[in-house]
C-alpha positions as CSV (number, residue, x, y, z in Angstrom):
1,X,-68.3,117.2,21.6
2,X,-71.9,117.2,21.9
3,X,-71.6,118.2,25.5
4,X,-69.5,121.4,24.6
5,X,-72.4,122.2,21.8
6,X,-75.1,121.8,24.7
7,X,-72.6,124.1,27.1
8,X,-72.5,126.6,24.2
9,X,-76.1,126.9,23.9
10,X,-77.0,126.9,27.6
11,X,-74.1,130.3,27.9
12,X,-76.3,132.0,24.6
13,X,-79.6,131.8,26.3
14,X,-78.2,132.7,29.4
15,X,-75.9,135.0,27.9
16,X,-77.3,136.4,24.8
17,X,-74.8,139.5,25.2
18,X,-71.8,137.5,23.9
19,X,-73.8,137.2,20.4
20,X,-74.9,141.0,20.0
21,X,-71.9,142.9,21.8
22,X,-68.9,141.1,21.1
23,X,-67.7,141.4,17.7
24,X,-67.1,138.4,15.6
25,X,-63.4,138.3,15.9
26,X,-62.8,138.8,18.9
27,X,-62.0,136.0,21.4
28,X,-64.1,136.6,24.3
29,X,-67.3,136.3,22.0
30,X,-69.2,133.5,20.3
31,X,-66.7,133.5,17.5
32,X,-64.2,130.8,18.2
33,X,-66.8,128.5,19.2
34,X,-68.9,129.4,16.4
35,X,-66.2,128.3,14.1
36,X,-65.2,125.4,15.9
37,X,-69.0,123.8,15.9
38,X,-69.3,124.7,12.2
39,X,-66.0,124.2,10.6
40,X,-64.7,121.1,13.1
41,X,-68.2,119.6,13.7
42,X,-71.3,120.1,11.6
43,X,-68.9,120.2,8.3
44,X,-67.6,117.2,9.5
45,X,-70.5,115.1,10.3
46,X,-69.6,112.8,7.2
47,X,-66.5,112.3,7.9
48,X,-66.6,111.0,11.7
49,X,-67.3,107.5,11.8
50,X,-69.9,106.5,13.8
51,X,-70.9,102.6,15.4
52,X,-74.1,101.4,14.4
53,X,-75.7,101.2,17.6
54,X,-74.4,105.0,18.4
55,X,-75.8,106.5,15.3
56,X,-77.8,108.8,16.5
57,X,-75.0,110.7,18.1
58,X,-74.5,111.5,14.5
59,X,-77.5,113.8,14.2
60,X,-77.0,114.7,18.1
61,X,-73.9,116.5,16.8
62,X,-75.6,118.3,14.3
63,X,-78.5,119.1,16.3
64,X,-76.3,121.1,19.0
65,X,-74.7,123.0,16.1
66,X,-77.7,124.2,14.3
67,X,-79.3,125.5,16.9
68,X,-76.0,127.6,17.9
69,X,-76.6,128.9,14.2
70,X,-80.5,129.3,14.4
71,X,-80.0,131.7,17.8
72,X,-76.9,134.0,16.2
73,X,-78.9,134.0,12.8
74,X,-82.2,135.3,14.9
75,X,-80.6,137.7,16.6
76,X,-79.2,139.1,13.4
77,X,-80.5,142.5,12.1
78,X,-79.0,143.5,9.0
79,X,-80.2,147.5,9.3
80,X,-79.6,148.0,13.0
81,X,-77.0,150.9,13.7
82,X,-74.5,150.4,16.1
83,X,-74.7,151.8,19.1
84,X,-72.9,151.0,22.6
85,X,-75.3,148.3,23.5
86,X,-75.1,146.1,20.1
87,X,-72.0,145.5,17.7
88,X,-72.5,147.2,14.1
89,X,-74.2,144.0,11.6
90,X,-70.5,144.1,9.7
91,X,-68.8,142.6,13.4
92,X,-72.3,140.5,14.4
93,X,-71.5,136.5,14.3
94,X,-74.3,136.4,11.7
95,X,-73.0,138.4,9.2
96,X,-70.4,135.6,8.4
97,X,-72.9,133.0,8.7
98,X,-75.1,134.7,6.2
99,X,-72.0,135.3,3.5
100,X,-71.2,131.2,3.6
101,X,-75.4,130.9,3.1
102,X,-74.9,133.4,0.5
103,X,-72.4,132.0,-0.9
104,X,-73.4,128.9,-1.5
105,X,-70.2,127.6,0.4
106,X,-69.7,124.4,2.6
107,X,-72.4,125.4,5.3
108,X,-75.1,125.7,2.6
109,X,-74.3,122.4,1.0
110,X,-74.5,120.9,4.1
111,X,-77.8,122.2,5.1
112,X,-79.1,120.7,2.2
113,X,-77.7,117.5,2.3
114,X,-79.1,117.1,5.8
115,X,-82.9,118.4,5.0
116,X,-82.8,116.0,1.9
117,X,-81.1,112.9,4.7
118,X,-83.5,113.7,7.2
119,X,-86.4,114.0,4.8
120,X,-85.7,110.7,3.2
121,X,-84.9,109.0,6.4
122,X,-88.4,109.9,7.7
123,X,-90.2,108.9,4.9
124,X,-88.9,105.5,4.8
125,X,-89.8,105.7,8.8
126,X,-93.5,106.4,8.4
127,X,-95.6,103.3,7.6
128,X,-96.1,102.7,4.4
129,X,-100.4,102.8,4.6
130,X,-99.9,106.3,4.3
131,X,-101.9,107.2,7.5
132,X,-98.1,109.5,8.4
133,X,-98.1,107.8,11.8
134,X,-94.5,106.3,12.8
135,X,-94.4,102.8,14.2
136,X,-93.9,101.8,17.4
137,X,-90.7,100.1,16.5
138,X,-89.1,102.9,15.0
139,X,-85.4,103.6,15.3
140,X,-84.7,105.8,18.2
141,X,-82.3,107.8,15.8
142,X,-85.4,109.0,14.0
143,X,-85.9,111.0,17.0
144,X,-82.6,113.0,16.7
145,X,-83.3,113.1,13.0
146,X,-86.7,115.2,13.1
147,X,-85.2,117.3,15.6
148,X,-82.2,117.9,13.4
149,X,-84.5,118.4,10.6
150,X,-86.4,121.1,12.5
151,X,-83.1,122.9,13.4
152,X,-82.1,123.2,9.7
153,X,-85.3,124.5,8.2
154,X,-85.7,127.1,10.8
155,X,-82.1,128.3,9.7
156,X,-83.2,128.3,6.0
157,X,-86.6,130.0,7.1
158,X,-84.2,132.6,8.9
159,X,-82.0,133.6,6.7
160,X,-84.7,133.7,4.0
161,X,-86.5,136.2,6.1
162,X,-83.7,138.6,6.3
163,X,-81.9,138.4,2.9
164,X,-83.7,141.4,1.5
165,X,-82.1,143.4,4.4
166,X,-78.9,141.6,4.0
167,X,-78.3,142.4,0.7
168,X,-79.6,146.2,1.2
169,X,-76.5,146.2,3.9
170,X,-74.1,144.4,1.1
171,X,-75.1,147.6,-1.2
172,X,-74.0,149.8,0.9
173,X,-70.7,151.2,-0.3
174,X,-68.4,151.2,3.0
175,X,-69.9,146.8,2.7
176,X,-66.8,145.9,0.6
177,X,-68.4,142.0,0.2
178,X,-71.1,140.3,-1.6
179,X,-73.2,137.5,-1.8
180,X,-75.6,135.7,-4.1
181,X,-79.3,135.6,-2.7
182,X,-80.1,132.0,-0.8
183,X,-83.8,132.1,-2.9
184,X,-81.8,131.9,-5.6
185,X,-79.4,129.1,-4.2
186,X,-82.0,127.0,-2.8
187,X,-84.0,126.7,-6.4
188,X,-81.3,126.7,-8.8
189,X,-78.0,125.3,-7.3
190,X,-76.3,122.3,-8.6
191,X,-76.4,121.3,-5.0
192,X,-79.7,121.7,-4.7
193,X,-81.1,120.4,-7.6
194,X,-79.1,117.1,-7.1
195,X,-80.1,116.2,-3.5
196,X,-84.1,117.7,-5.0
197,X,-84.5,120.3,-2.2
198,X,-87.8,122.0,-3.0
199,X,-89.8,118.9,-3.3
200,X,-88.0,117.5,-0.4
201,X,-89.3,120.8,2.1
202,X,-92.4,120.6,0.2
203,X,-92.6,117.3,1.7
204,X,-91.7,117.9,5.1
205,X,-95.3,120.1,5.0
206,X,-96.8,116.7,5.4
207,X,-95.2,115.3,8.4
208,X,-97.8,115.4,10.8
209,X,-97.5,112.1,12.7
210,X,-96.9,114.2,16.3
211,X,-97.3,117.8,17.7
212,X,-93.7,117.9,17.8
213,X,-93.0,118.1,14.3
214,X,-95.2,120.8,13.6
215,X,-93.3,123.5,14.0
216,X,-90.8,121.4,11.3
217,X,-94.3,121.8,9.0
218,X,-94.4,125.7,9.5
219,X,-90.9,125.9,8.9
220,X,-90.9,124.1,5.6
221,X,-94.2,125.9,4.2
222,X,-92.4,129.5,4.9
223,X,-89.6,128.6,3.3
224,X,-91.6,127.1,0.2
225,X,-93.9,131.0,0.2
226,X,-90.4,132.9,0.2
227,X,-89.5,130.8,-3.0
228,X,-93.1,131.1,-4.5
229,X,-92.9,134.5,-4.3
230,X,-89.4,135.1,-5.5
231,X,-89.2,132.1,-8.0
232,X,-92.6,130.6,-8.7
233,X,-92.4,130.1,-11.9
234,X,-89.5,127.8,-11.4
235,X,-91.0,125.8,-8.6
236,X,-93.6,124.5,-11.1
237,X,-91.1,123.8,-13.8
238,X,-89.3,121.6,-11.4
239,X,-92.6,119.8,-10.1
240,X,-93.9,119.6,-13.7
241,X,-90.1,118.1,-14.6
242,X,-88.3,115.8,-12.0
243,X,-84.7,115.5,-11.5
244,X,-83.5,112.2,-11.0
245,X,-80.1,111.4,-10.3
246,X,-78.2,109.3,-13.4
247,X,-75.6,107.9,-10.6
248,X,-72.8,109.0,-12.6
249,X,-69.8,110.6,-11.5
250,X,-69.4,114.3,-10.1
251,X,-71.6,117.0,-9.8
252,X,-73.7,118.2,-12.4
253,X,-75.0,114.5,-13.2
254,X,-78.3,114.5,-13.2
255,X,-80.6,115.0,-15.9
256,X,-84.3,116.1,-16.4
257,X,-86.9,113.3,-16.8
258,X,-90.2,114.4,-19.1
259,X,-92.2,111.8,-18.4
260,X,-95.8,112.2,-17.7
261,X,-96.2,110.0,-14.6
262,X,-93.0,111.1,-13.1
263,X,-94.5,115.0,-13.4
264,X,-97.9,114.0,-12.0
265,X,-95.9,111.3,-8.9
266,X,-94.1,115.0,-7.6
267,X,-97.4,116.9,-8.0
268,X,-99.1,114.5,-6.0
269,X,-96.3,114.8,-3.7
270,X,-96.6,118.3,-2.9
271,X,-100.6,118.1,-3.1
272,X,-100.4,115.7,-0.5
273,X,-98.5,117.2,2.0
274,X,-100.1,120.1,1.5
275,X,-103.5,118.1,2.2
276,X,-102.3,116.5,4.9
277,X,-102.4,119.2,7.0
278,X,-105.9,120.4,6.8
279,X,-107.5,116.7,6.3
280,X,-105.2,115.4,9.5
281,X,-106.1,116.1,12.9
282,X,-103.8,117.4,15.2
283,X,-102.6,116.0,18.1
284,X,-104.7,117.2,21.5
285,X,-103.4,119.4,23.4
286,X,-104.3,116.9,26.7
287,X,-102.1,114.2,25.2
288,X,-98.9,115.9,24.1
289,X,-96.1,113.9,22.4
290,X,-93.3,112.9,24.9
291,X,-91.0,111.0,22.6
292,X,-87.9,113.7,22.4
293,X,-88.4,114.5,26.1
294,X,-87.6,111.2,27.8
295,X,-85.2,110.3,24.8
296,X,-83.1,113.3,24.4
297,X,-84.2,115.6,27.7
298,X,-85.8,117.9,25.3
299,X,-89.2,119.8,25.8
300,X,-92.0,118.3,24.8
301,X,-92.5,120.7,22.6
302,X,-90.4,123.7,20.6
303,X,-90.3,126.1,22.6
304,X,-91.0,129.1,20.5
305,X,-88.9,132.0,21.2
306,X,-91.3,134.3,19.5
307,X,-89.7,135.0,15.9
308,X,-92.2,132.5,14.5
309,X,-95.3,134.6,15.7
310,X,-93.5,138.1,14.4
311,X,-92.7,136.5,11.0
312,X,-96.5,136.1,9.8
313,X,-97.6,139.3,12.7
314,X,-101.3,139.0,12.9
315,X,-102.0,136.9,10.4
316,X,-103.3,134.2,13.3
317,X,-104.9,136.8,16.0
318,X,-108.1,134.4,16.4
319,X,-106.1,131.9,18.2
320,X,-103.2,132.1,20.9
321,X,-99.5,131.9,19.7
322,X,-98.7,130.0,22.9
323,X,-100.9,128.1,25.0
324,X,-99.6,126.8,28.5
325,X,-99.6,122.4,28.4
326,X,-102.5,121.0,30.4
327,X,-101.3,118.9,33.0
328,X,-97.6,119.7,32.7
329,X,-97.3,121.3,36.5
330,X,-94.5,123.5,34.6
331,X,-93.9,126.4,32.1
332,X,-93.7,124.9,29.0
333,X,-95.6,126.5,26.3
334,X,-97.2,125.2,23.4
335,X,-96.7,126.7,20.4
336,X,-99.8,127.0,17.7
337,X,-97.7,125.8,14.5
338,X,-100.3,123.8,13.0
339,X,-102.6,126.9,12.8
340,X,-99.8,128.9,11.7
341,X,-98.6,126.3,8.6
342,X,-102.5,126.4,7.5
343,X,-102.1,130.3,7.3
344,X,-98.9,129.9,5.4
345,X,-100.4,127.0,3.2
346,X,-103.1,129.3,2.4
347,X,-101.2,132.0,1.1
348,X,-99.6,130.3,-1.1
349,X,-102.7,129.2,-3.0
350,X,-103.9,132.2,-2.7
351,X,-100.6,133.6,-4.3
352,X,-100.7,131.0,-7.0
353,X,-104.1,131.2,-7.9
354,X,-103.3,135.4,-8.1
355,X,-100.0,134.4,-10.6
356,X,-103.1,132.4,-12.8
357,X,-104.7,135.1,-13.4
């Protein structure tokens, strides 16, 4: 299985046709296998069972999946017109993936069961003197994990990105479907208030034990600026409130805590991971992290295929978006996500200081 999700993604970048000019449906596209790694494998992950000391193939799985669903969701435009070089958005493979976002359906639940996983199984991973540095003995499954996490964040920061458009094409009278908005999902979900999904991106800001994690940190501080904007007022309520699960029965359990020192523990959750990235310094570019590549034959680092630096334009002109590794011998770029996150940090103070006023 995870070899077929690795052949599937090597045929997209090679072949990046079969996404934009072969309708959804049909069987010669990226529609059957689509389905297959969504429905058969990533929806599925929880049902497998896995041997302890083969764990990792767990989040392997998932890994191969998301990033089939990151490429057809950035290749995506909502508004483009057909025309004979591109399907119409109503035939594109990420139309249906953003309807089950949309939808709050079994792909969105998933996504935030695994951010919330990941997030929790890297916290526990970091040593506990707070400096956010993993230990050397740390489970090599972690490694899968922060990929994994990386992977489903960038989906999230995606489809976030586009749902304005999305929902402009839904209006259109000829759309025939609908769709809720994922903002909207994400900060007010029963789903997502149970598995605590704001705090827990807010959280992944801080993760700044190696370069490759950063663009995990940019990910997870767009997302949180997309919800500031379209639901501030609710992100502090749930910081000011914390959910805590009862750990009784279905969904819906869970119940709001008032408590003082529960408020001010989240706020100093977010305030520190926010922190961390300006008072942390980031890994030199002479001594890049090389964990994921001799672990899972991965670059060293993300390898940026360029959305990130249109998302924010020129908000980060003063320094490169990709800078070439020193002493690599090879073209592997490094992408600039620490500067980038700092930029997004920023303007969401400066947004919430603006709301204060």
């Amino acid at each position: 299985t995870i070899s077929f999700g690795k052949l599937v993604n090597a045929t997209l970048t090679s072949l990046p046709v079969l996404i934009y000019k072969v309708p959804m449906w049909q069987y010669c596209g990226i529609g059957p296998y689509l389905k297959f790694l969504v429905d058969h494998v990533l929806l599925r992950l929880d049902v497998r069972t896995y041997k302890k000391e083969c764990e990792h193939q767990k989040w392997e799985m998932a890994a191969v999946s998301l990033d089939v669903i990151g490429k057809i969701l950035q290749d995506f435009n909502p508004l483009e017109s057909r025309s004979k070089l591109r399907v119409s958005p109503m035939d594109h493979p990420g139309m249906a993936l953003m309807l089950q976002l949309g939808n709050g359906d079994l792909l969105f639940k998933m996504l935030v069961k695994i951010i919330a996983k990941a997030e929790g199984e890297i916290s526990k991973a970091l040593d506990a003197d707070g400096d956010a540095l993993l230990s050397e003995s740390v489970p090599e499954h972690i490694i899968y994990i922060e990929k994994v996490l990386i992977l489903a964040l960038r989906i999230f920061d995606i489809s976030l990105e586009k749902e304005v458009a999305f929902h402009k094409l839904l209006n259109r009278p000829s759309s025939g479907r609908s769709s809720k908005y994922i903002s909207g999902l994400l900060l007010e979900s029963i789903v997502s208030r149970e598995n605590d999904i704001v705090i827990s991106i807010a959280k992944c800001i801080g993760f700044v034990h190696n370069s490759a994690v950063q663009e995990m940190c940019f990910h997870a501080a767009r997302i949180i600026n997309f919800l500031s904007h379209r639901g501030g007022k609710l992100i502090v309520a749930m910081a000011e409130q914390p959910v805590s699960r009862s750990g009784v029965g279905g969904a819906g359990d869970f119940k709001q805590q008032t408590t003082n020192s529960g408020a001010v523990s989240r706020r100093y959750e977010i305030c520190k991971a926010f922190a961390m990235q300006f008072s942390s310094e980031h890994l030199k570019a002479d001594s890049p992290e090389t964990r994921a590549d001799s672990r899972m034959g991965m670059e060293t680092t993300p390898s940026g295929s360029g959305f990130a630096g249109a998302m924010i334009q020129d908000d980060v002109k003063a320094s490169p978006s990709r800078q070439r590794a020193p002493g690599s011998g090879s073209a592997v770029f490094q992408e600039d996500w620490s500067t980038k996150c700092k930029v997004v940090l920023i303007q969401i103070l400066l947004n919430s200081l603006a709301n204060q006023q």
